[in-house]
C-alpha positions in Angstrom: 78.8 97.1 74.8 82.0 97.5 76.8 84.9 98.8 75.6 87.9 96.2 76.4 91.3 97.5 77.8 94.2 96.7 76.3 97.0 95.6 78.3 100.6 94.3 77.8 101.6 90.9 79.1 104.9 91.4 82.0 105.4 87.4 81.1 105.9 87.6 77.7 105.0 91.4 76.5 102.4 91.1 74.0 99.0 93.4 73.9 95.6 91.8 74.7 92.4 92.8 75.1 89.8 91.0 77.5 90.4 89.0 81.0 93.7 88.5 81.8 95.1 85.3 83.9 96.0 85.1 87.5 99.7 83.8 87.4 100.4 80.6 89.0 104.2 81.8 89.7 103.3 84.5 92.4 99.7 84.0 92.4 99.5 88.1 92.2 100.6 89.4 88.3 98.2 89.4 85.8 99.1 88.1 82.8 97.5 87.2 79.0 95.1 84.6 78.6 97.9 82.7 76.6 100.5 82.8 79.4 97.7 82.1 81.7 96.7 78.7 79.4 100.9 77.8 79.0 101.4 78.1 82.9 98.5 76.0 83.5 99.4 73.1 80.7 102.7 73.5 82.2 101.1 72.7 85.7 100.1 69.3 84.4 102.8 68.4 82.4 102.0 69.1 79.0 105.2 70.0 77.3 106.3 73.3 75.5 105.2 72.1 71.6 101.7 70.4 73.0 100.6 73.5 74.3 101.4 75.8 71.4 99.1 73.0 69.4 96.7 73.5 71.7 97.1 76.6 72.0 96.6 77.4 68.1 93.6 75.4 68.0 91.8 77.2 71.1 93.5 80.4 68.4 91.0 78.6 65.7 88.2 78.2 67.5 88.0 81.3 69.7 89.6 84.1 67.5 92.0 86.8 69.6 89.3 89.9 70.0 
């Protein structure tokens, strides 16, 4: 099995491993699969508390590798 690369979020400087996000800002950074989920949510209105919820529960489902 592959290895996966650790990499630190620019957006909001934590290390993650797997795929990271395209950002929706510049449409060029890569950025955590978290950041990628917030900008996203953000996209369609959810606000700031909605999407850590739903954030912790993608968290309880799919645990951080």
């Amino acid at each position: 099995m592959k290895e996966l690369k650790t990499a630190t979020c620019p957006k909001c400087g934590q290390e993650y491993k797997g795929v990271p996000a395209l950002s929706r800002e510049d449409n060029a950074t890569l950025i955590c699969p978290d950041c990628g989920t917030r900008e996203a949510l953000e996209f369609i209105g959810v606000y700031a508390e909605e999407q850590e919820k739903i954030i912790s529960i993608i968290h309880s489902h799919y645990p951080m590798v």
